[in-house]
N, CA, C and O of each residue as an XYZ file, in Angstrom:
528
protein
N     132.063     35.514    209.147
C     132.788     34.311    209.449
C     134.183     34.472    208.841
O     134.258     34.545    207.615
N     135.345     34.537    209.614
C     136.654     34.910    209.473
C     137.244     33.303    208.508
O     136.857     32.244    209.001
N     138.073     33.220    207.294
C     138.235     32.219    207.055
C     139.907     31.571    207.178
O     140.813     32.327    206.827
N     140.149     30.614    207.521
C     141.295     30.247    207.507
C     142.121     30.349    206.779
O     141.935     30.321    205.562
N     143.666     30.548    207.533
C     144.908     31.157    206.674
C     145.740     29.663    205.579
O     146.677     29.584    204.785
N     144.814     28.804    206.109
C     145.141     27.422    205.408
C     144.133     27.125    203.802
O     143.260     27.850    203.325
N     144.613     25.948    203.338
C     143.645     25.519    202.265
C     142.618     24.788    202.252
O     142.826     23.666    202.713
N     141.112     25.076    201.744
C     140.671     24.544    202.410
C     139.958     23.272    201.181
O     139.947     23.409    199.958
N     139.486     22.237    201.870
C     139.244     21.211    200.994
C     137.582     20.812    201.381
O     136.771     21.382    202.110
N     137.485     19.549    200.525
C     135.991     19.401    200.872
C     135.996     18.137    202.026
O     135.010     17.508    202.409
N     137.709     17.929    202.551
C     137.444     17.081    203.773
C     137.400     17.726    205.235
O     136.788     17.238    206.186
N     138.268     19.084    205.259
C     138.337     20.418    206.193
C     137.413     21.674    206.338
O     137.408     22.394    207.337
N     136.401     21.909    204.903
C     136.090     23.057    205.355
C     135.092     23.044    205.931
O     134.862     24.229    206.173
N     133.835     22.087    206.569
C     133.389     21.838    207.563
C     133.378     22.149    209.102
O     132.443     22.567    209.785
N     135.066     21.737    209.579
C     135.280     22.117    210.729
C     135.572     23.176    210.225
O     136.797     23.151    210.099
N     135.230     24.001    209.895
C     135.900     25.887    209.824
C     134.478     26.444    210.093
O     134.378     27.528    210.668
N     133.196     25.651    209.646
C     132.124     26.464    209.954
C     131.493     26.430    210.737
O     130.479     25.735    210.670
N     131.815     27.217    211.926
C     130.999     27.207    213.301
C     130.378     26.764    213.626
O     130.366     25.735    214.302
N     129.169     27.775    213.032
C     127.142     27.800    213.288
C     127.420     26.239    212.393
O     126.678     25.536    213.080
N     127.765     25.663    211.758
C     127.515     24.590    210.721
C     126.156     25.023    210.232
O     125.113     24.440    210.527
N     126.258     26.262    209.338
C     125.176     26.914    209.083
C     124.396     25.964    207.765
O     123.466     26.545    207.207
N     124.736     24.580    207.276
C     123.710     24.193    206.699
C     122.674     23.227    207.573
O     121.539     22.990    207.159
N     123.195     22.687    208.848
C     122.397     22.512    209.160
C     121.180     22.958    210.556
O     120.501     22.269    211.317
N     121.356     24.367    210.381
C     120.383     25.256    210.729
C     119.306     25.385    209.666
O     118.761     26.482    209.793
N     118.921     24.852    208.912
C     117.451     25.089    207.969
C     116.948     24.454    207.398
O     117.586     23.554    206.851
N     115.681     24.546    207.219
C     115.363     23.176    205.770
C     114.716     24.296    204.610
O     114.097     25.276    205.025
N     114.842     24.148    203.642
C     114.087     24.448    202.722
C     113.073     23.395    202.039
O     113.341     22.197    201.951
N     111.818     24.005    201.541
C     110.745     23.235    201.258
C     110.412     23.804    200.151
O     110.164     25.009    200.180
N     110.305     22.897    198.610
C     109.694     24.158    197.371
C     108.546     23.524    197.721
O     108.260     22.571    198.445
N     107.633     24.710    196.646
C     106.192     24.930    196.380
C     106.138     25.743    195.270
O     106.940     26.528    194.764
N     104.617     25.261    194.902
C     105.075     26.035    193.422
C     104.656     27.441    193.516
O     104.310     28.038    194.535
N     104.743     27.931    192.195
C     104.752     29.138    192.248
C     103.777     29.906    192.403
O     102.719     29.615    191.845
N     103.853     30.812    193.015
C     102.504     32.002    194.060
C     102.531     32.536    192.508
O     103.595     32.737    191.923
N     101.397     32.721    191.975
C     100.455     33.153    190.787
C      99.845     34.463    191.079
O     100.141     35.565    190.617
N      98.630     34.026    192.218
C      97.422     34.816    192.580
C      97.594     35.425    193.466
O      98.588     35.391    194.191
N      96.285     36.358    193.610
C      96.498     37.465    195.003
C      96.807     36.217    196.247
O      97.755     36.055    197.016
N      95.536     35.460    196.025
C      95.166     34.003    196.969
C      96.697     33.263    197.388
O      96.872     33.251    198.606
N      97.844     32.639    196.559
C      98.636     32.392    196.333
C      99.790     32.922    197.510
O     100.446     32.323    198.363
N      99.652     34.735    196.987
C     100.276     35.195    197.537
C     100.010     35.507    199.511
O     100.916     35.564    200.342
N      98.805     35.625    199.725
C      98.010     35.614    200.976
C      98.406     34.858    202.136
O      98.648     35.121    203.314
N      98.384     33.528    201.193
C      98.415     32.001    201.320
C     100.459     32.412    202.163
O     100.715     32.456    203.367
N     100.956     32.518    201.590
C     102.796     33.027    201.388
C     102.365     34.293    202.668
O     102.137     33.791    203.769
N     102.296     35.179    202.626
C     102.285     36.244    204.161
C     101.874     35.398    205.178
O     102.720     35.274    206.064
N     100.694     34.683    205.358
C     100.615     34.001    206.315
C     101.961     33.144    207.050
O     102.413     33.097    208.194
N     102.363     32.436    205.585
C     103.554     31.412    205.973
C     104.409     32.446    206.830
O     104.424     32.408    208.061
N     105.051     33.282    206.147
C     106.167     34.413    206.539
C     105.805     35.211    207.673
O     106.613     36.106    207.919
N     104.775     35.128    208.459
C     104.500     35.879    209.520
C     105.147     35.131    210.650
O     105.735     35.786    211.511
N     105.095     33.785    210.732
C     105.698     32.889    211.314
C     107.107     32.901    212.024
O     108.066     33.035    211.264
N     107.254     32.834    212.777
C     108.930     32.885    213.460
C     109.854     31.886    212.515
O     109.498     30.717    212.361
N     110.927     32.341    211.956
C     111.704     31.400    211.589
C     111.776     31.230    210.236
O     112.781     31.053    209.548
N     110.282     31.320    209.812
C     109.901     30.882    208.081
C     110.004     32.396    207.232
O     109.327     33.415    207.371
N     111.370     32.027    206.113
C     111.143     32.938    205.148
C     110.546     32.176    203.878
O     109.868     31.148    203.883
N     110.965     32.933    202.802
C     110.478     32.726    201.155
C     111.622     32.983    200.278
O     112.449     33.791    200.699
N     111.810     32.464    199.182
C     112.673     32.776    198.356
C     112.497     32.024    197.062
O     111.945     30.950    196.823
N     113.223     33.028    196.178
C     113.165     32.376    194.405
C     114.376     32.591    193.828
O     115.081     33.585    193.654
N     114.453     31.525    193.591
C     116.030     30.896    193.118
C     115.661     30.648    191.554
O     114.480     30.494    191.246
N     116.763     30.609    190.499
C     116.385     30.018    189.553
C     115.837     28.628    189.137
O     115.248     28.287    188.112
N     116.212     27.919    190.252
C     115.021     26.816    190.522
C     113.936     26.290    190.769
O     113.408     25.179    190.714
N     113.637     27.597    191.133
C     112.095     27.876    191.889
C     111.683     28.550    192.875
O     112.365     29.538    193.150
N     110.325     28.238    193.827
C     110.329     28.833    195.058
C     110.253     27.963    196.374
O     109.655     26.889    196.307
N     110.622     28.221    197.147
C     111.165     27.886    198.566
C     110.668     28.221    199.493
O     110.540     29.439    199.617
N     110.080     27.214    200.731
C     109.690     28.343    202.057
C     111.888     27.700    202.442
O     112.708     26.978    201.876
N     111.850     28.385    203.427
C     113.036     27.964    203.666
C     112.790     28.387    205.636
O     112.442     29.493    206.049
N     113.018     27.461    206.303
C     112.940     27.356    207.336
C     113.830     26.660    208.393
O     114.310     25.534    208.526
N     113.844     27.948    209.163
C     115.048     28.195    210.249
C     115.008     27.502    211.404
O     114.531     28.025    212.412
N     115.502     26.234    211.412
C     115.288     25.672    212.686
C     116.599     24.544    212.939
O     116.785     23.671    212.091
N     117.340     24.620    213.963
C     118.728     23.685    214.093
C     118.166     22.297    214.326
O     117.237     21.899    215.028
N     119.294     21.487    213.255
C     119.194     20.265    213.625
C     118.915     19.798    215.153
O     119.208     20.663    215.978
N     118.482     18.778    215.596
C     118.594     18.154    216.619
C     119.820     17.595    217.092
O     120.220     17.848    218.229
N     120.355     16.962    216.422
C     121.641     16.360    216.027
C     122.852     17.099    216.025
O     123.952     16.558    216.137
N     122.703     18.157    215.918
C     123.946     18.786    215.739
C     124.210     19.245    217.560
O     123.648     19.685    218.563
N     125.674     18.678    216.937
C     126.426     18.919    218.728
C     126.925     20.578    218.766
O     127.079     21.483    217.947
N     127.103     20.343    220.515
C     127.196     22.146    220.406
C     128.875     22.420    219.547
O     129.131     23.624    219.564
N     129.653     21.837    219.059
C     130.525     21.687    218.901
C     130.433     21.759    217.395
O     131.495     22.233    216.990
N     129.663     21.505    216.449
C     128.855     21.884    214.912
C     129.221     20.528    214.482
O     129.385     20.520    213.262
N     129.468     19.033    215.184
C     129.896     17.655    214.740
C     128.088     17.518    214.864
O     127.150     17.982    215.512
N     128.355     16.620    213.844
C     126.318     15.521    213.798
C     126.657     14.520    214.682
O     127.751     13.960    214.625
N     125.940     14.289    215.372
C     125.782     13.362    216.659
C     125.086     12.376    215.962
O     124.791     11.464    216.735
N     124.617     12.135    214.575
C     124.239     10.725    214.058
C     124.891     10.242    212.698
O     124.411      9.475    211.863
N     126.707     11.210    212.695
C     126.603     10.875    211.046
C     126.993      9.655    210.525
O     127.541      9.775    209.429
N     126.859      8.048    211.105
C     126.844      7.252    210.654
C     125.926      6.658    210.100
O     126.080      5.759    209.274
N     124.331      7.319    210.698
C     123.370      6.775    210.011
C     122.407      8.107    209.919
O     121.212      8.027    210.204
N     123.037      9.369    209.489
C     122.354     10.572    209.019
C     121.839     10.004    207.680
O     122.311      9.051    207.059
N     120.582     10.916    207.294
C     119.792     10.700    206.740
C     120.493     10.688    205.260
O     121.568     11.276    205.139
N     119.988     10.122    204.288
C     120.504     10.398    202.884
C     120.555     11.907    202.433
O     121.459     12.325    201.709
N     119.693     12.574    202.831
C     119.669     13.822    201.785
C     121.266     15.014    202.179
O     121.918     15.755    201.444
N     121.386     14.646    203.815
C     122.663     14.667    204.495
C     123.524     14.291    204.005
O     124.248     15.218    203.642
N     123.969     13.160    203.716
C     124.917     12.099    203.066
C     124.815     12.658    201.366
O     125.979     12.734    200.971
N     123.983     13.011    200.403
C     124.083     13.843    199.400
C     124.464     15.159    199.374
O     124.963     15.589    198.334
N     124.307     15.977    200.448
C     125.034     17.457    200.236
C     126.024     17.185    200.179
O     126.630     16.237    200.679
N     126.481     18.376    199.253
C     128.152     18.556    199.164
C     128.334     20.256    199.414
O     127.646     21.263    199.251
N     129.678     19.918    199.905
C     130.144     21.606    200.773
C     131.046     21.982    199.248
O     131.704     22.992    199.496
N     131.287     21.553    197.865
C     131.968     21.803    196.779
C     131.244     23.642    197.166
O     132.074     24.412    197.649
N     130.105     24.086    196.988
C     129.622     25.136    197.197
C     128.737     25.477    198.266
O     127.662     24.888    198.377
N     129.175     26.594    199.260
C     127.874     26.351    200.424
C     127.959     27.437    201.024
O     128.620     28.357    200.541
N     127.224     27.569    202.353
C     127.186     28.567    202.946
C     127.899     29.188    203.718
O     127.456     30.164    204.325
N     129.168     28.756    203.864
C     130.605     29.005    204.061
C     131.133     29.899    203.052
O     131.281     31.119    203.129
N     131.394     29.121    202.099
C     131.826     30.152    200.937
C     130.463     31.263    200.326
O     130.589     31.391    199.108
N     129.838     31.671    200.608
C     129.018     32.703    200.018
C     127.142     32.850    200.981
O     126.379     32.061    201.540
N     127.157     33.752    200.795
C     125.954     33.808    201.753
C     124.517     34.173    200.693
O     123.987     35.208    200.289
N     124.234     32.508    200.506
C     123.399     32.025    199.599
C     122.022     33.090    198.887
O     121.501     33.162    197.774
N     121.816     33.810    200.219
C     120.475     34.858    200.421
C     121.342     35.920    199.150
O     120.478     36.669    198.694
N     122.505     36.159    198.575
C     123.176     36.692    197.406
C     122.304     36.218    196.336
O     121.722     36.962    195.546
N     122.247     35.063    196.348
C     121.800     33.873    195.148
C     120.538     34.172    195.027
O     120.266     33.988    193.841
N     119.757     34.476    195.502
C     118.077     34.452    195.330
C     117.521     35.468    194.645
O     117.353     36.509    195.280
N     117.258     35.445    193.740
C     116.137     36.255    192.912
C     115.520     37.700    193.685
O     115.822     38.886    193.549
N     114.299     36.841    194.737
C     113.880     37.275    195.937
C     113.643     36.751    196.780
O     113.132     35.632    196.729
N     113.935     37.388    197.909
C     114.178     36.929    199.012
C     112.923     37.459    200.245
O     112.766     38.678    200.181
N     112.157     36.874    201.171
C     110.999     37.587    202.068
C     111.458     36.808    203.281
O     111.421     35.578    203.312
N     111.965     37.684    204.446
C     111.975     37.577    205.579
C     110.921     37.830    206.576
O     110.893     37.360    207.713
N     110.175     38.511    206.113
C     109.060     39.195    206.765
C     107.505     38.950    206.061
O     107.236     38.552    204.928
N     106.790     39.261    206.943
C     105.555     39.901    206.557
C     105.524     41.073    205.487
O     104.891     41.258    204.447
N     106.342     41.680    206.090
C     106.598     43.484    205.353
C     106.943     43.146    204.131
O     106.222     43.291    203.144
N     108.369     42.550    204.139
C     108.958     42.584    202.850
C     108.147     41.797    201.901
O     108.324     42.397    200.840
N     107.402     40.855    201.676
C     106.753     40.211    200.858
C     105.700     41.400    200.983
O     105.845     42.076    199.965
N     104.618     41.999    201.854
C     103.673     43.087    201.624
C     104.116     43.989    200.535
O     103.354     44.352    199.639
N     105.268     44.320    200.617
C     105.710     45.549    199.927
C     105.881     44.739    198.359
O     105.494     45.463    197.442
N     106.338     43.513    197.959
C     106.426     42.938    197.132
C     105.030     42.981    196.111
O     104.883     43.461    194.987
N     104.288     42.414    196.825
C     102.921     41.874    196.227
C     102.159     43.567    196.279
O     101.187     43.753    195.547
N     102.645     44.688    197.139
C     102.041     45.904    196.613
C     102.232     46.142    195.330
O     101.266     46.453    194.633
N     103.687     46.024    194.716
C     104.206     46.131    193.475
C     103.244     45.111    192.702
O     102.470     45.456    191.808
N     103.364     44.136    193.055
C     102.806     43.493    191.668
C     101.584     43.278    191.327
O     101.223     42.719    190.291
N     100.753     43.802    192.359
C      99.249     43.849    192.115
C      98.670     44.845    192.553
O      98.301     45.135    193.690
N      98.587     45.504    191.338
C      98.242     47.138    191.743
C      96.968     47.430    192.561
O      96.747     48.592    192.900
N      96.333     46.689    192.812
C      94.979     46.505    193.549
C      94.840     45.308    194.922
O      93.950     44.566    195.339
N      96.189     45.608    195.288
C      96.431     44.106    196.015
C      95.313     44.611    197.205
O      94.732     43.530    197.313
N      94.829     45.227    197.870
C      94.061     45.695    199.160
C      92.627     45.331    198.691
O      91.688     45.267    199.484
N      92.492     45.066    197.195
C      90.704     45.097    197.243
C      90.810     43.379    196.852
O      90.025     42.977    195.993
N      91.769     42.388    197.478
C      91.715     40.599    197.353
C      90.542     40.879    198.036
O      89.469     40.827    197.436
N      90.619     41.249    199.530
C      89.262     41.331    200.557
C      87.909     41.397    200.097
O      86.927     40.880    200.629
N      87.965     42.207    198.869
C      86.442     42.239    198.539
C      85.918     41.811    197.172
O      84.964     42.161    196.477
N      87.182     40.668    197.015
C      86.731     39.966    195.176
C      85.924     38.772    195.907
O      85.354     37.911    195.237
């Protein structure tokens, strides 16, 4: 995303972001995957079209890829007079404009694979969950 030769503020830099890439997703925490079970529980999620995983120093996240309804093809909200509160609480002070958040995460699982390969590491016996 190419950024403007202007300054940008927290009343402008909105219209600069295309995709209006925050509201392409929701994130959802849950707590933290412990167990083989836990983790099982998490591949399933991530096999899913759309649904990754991630751990932030806040915690963990499914984080899921799906565009507002609302959003015009134009990246304006087609309800922001009576958009929802949690809408009306974001602030663009830091966002996905300025930095590409998936930087920020601890770890990050897009896949099936990449979480497989994860939970190979951390449970040296992860293939015999099947037969506890």
């Amino acid at each position: 995303m190419s950024k403007p030769d202007i300054e940008l503020t927290a009343q402008n830099k909105c219209s600069f972001c295309a995709p209006s890439t925050c509201c392409t997703y929701i994130t959802q925490p849950f707590d933290t995957p412990r167990s083989k079970e836990d983790f099982d529980y998490l591949l399933w999620q991530v096999s899913h079209e759309g649904v990754q995983a991630f751990k932030d120093p806040e915690g963990w996240y499914l984080r899921i890829l799906s565009r507002c309804t609302h959003l015009r093809p134009n990246g304006d909200c087609g309800i922001y007079d009576k958009r929802p509160q949690i809408c009306r609480d974001h602030s663009n002070d830091w966002c996905e404009y300025d930095i590409d958040v998936r930087d920020e995460y601890e770890l990050f699982f897009d896949s099936f694979e990449s979480l497989e390969a994860y939970c190979r590491k951390r449970f040296k016996r992860w293939d015999e969950r099947f037969q506890e």
